[in-house]
C-alpha positions in Angstrom: -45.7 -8.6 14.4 -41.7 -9.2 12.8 -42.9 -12.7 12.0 -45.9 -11.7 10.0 -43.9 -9.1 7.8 -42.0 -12.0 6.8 -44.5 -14.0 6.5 -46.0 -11.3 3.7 -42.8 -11.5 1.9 -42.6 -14.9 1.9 -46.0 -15.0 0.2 -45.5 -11.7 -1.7 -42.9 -13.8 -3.8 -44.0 -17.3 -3.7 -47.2 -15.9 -5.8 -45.2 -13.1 -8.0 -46.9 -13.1 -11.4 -44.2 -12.8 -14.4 -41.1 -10.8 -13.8 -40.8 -9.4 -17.5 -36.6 -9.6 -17.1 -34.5 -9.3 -19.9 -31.0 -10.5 -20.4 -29.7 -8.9 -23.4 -26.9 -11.3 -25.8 -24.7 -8.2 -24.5 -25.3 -9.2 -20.9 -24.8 -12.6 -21.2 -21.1 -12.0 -22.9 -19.9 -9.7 -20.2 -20.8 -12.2 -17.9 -19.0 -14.7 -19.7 -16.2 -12.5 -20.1 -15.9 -12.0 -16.8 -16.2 -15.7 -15.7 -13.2 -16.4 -18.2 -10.9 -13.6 -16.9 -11.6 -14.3 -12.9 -10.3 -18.0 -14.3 -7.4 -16.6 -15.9 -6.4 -14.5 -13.2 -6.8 -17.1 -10.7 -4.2 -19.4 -12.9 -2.0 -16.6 -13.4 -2.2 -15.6 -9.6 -1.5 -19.8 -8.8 1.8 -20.1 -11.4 3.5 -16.7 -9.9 3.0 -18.1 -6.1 3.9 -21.7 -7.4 7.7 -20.1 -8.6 8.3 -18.4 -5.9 7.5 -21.2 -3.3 9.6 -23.8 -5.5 12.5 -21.2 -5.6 11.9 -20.5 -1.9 12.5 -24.1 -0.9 15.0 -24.8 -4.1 17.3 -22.5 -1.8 16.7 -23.6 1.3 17.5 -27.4 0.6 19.9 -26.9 -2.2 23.2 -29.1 -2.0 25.8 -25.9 -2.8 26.0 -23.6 0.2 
């Protein structure tokens, strides 16, 4: 009985007619926007580590004790 609920479902959307969806230009630019700023966070998040690593090991094998 499960597998032939799936099995409907399966069907139900293999054979969907149209979906009438609608992306509005508005849509498509947050999306964007948020594409861009998940980038620039990602850099942002990559340089701040990358400093304090470098200064980490900068100390730790550093000539002047």
């Amino acid at each position: 009985m499960k597998d032939l609920k799936y099995f409907a479902l399966l069907i139900f959307f293999l054979f969907a007619l149209d979906a009438n969806a609608y992306l509005d230009p508005g849509t498509g630019s947050i999306i964007i926007q948020a594409l861009i700023a998940g980038f620039v966070g990602a850099v942002f998040i990559i340089k701040i580590y990358y400093r304090k690593i470098k200064i980490f090991f900068a100390n730790i094998f550093s000539k002047n004790k």
